[in-house]
C-alpha positions in Angstrom: 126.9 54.4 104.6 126.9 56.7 101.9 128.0 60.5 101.6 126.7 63.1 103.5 125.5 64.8 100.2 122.6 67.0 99.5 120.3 66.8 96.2 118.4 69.3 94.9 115.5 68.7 92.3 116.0 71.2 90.2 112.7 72.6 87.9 112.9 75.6 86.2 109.7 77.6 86.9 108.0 79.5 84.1 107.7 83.1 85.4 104.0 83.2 85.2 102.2 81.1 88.0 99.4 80.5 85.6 101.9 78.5 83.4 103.4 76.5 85.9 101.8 72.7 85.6 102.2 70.9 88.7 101.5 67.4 86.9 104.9 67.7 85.0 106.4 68.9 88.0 104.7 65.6 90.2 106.0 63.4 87.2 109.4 64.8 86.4 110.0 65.1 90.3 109.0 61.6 91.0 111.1 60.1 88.0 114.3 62.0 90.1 113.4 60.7 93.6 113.1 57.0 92.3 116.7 57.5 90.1 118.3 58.9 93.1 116.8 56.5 95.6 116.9 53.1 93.6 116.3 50.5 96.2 117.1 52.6 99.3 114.0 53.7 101.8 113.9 57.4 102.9 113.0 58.4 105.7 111.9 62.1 105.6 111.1 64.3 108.9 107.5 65.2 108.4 105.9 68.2 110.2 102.2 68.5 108.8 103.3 71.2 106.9 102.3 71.6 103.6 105.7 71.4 102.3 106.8 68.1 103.9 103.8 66.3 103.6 103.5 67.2 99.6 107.6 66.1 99.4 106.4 62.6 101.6 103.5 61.7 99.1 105.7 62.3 96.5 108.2 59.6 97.8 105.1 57.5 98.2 104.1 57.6 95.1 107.7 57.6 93.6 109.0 54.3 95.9 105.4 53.1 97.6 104.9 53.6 101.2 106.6 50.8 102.6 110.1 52.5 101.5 109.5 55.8 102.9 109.8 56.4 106.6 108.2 59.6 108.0 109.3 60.9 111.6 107.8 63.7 113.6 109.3 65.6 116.2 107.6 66.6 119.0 109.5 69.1 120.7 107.1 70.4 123.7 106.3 73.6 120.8 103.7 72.3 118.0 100.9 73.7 117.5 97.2 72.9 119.0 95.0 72.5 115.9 91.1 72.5 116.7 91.6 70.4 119.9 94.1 68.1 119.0 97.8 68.1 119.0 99.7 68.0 116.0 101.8 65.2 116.6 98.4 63.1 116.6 97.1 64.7 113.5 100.5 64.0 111.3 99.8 60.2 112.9 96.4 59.9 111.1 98.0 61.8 108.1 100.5 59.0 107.5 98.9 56.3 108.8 99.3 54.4 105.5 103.2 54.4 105.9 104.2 51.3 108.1 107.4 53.4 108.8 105.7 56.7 110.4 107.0 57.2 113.9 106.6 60.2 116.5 109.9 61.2 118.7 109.0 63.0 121.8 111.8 64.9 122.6 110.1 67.5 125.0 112.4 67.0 127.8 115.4 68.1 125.2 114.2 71.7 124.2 113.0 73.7 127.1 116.0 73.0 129.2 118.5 74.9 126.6 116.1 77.3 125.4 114.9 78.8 129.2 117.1 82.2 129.5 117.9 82.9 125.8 116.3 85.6 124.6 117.6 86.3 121.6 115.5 85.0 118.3 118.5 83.5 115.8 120.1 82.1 119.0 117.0 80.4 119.7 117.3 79.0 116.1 120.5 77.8 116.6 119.3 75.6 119.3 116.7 74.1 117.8 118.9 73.5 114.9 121.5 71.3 116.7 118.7 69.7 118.5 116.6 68.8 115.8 119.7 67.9 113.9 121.0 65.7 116.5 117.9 64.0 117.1 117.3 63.6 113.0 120.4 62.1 112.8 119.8 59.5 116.0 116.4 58.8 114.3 118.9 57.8 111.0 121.2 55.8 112.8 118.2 53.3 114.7 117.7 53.0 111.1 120.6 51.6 110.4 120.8 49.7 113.7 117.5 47.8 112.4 119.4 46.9 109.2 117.2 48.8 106.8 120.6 49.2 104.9 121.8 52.4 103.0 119.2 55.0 103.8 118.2 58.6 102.5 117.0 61.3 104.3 114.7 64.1 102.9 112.4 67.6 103.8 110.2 69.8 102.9 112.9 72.6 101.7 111.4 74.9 99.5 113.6 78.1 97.7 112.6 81.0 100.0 114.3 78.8 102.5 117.1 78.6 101.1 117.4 82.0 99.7 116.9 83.2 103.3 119.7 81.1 105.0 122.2 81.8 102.6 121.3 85.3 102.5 121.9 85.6 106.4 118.5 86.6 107.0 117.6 84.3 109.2 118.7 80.5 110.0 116.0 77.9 108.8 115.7 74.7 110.6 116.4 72.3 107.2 119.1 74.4 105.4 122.6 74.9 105.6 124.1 71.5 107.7 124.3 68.1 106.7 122.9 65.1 108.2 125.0 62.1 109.1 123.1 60.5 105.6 122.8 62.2 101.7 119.7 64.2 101.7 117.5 64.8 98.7 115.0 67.8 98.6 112.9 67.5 95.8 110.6 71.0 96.0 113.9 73.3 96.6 112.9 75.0 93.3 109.4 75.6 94.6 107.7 78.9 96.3 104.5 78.1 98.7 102.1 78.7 95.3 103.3 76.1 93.5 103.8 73.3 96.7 100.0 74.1 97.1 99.2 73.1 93.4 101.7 70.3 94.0 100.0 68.7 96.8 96.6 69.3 94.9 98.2 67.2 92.5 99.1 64.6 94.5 95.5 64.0 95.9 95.7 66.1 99.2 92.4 68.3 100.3 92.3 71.7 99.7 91.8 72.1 103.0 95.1 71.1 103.7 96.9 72.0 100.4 95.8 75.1 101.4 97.1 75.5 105.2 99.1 78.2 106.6 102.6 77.8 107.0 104.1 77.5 110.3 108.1 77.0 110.7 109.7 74.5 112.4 110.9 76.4 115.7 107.6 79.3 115.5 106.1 78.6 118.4 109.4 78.7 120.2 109.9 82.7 118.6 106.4 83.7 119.2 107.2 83.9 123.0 109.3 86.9 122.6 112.2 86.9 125.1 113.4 84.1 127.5 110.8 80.6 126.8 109.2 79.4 129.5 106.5 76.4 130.4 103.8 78.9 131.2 104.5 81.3 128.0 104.6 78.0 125.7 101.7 76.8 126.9 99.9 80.7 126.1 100.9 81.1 123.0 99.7 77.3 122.3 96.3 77.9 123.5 96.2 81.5 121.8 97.6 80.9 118.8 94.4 78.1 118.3 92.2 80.3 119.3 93.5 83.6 116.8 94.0 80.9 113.9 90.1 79.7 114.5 88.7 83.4 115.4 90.0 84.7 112.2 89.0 82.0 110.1 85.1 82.4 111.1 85.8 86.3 110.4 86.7 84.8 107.0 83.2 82.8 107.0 81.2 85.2 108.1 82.8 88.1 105.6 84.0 86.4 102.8 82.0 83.1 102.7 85.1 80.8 103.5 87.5 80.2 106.1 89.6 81.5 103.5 90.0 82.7 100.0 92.8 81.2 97.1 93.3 82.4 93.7 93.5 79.7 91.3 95.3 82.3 88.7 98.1 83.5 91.1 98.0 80.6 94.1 97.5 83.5 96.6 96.4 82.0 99.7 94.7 84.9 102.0 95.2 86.0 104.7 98.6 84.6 104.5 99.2 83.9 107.8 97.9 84.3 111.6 99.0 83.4 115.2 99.3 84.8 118.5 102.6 85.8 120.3 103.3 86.1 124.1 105.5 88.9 125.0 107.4 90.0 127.8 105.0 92.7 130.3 108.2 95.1 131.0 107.7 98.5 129.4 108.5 102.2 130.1 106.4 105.0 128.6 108.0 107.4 126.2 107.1 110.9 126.2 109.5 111.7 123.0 106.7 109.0 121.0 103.8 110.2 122.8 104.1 113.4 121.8 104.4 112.4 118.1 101.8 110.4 118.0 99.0 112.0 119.8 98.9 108.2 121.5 100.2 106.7 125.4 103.1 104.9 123.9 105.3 102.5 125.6 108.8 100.8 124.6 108.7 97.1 125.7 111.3 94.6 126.8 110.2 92.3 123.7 112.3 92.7 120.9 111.4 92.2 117.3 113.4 91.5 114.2 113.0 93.7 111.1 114.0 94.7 107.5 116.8 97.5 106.9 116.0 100.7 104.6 116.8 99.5 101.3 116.3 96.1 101.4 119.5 95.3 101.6 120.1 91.8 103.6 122.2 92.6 106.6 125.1 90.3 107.8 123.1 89.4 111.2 119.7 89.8 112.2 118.4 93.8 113.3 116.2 94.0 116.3 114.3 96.5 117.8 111.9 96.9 120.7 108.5 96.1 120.0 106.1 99.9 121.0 102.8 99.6 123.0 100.4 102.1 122.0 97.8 102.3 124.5 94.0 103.3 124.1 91.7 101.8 121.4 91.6 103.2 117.7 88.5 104.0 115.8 88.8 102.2 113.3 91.2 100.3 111.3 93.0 103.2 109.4 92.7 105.0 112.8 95.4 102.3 114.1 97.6 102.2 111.1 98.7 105.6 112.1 101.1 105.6 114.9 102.8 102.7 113.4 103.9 105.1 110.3 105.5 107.8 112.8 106.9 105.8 114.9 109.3 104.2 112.2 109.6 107.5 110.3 110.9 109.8 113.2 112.1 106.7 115.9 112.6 103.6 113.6 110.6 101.8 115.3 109.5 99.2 113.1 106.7 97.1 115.2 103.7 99.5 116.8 101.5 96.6 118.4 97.7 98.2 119.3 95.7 97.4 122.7 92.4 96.4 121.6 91.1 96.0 125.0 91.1 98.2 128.2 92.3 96.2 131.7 93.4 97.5 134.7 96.6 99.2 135.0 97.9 96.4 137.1 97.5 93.9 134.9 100.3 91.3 135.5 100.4 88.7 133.1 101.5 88.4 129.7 100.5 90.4 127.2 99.2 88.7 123.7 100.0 90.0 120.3 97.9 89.3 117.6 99.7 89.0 114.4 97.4 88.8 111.1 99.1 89.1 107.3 98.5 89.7 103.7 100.9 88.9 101.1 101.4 88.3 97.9 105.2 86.5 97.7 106.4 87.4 101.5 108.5 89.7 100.4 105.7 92.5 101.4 103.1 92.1 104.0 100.4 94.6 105.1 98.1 93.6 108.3 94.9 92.0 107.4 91.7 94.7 107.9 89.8 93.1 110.2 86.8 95.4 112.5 87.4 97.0 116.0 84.6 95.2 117.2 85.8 91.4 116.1 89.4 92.6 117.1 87.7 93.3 120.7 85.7 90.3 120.5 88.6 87.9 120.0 90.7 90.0 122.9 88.3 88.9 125.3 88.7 85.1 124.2 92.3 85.4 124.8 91.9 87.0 127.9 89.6 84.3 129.0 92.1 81.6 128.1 94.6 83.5 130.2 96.5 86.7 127.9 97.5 89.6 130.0 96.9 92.9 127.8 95.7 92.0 124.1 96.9 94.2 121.4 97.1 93.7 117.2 100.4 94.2 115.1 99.3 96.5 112.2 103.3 96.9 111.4 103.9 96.3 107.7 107.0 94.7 106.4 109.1 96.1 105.0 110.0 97.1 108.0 108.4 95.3 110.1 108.7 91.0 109.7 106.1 88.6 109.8 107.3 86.4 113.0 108.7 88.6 115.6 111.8 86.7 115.9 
């Protein structure tokens, strides 16, 4: 076996978008893969995603598909996409690749994650989880006598940027596996990946899909994981991604829109979270707001004045402000005092009215606009659609239904 190190493609980018051509990138990349590779198959772990499936079809058409061997973990958190689970959609993605095989490893994750609360430890277990199972995967492998193999992701440079930059840990960065690695799109941002997979012959549909990181589900049930707040924020989370995608339809004419000129996908992203139902009114916030505010259990991760990366991960509760807003600006409001006077960075809005002893778990709507990540705003969508899709969740089992019209900075996109 071979060292243990990693590869990096590296492509300078021109610092327009409009410049960058993703058919030199496709060639130049692929011309790498096959001199780092030679004669060795790669398997590469394969999510869906829009990054690792672009990086798998360019080993395909680098080394063919009978050298490339794409895995997919199931971990008991993927998403539910229109009815079907996403391990079955990345099988009939791959299905040309003899190699492509699905580990279910459901009965590793939810034992070690019940009774952790906290978001980057959460991270960390899925980290030496999916690392040990990766590397298991590598060795049968080995034990099959498929000789020296390489292993390879979907890496891209905000991913990088944010794991050495102590933001937060991502799932693909930062460890080895027990084999040398190559990532060939760690020069890339999610614009160019898009155009990339274009490129390679992939939909639009699904060049164009929103991103959803490796542990997500796990940090959009805010607090301790357990079966029952998985299985929510599965069901809700396909429901928010498809109601606000006809919004798009209806509005805009699309399920989406993209921006050939500056590969803006929008909205950016979309998904429910599950929080905890513990929370305290404040009379301090109430006051200043002119709204029934309440501080929750749920904690949420956010930015520091400045911009200045901290050494760890800041958290603060996330603030329920109770009764319905007029409109959209009408919400925007509270969120803007809150973090002013209290520095409270997340204000999540109900959008429905239940009764006050409402017992199970309330449901966050999270809905974004961005440009590059970096900044966010929440996507403007009417009180009466907002309403409409709280009584969808409710129906599929949310407690109390609110939206997140936090902006980051300070606020950041996943809660966790």
């Amino acid at each position: 076996m071979s060292g243990v190190e990693t590869k990096r493609f590296d492509y300078p980018l021109p610092e327009s978008f409009s410049d960058f051509d993703p058919n030199d990138f496709k060639e130049k990349c692929c011309d790498w893969l096959a001199n780092e590779a030679g004669n060795r198959r790669v398997a590469i772990s394969a999510s869906g995603g829009v990054d690792s499936t672009a990086a798998t079809f360019l080993l395909k058409e680098s080394l063919g598909p009978e050298m490339v061997y794409p895995f997919f973990l199931e971990d008991g958190a993927r998403r539910i996409i229109r009815g079907r689970h996403e391990h079955q959609i990345a099988r009939e993605m791959f299905s040309e690749f003899s190699g492509m095989h699905v580990i279910f490893a459901q009965d590793r994750f939810m034992p070690k994650m019940e009774g952790v609360s906290d978001g980057e430890a959460k991270r960390k277990i899925f980290i030496n989880e999916y690392r040990e199972i990766s590397n298991a995967y590598l060795k049968s492998l080995d034990d099959i006598g498929l000789g020296d193999v390489l292993i390879a992701d979907g890496t891209i440079r905000p991913d990088i940027v944010e794991t050495e930059g102590n933001v937060k840990s991502q799932h693909n960065v930062g460890w080895s596996y027990s084999h040398g690695k190559l990532e060939p799109l760690a020069s890339l941002y999610k614009p160019h990946v898009r155009q990339v997979a274009i490129a390679l012959g992939l939909s639009p549909d699904f060049s164009h899909r929103i991103p959803c990181p490796g542990p997500a589900q796990w940090l959009r049930t805010t607090g301790a994981p357990n079966q029952e707040k998985m299985e929510l924020a599965q069901v809700c989370t396909e429901y928010v991604e498809e109601a606000i995608e006809e919004w798009c339809l209806r509005n805009w004419g699309g399920r989406y829109r993209y921006n050939e000129e500056t590969g803006v996908r929008e909205p950016f992203e979309y998904f429910a979270v599950v929080l905890d139902p513990g929370m305290k009114e404040n009379a301090e916030m109430n006051m200043a707001t002119g709204q029934i505010c309440y501080v929750m259990d749920s904690r949420t991760t956010h930015m520091p004045e400045g911009g200045k990366r901290p050494d760890k991960p800041l958290y603060a509760p996330v603030v329920w402000v109770a009764g319905r807003a007029k409109d959209f600006d009408d919400m925007l409001k509270p969120g803007r005092i809150l973090w002013d006077e209290f520095k409270m960075p997340r204000a999540v809005h109900s959008i429905d009215t239940i009764p006050e002893d409402e017992k199970g778990y309330p449901v966050c709507i999270r809905a974004v606009m961005s440009t590059d990540v970096k900044e966010c705003q929440p996507m403007e969508i009417d009180m009466d659609y907002l309403h409409f899709i709280a009584e969808g969740l409710r129906a599929r089992g949310a407690g109390r239904v609110g939206y997140d019209a936090s902006f980051k900075p300070p606020a950041t996109v996943e809660f966790e």
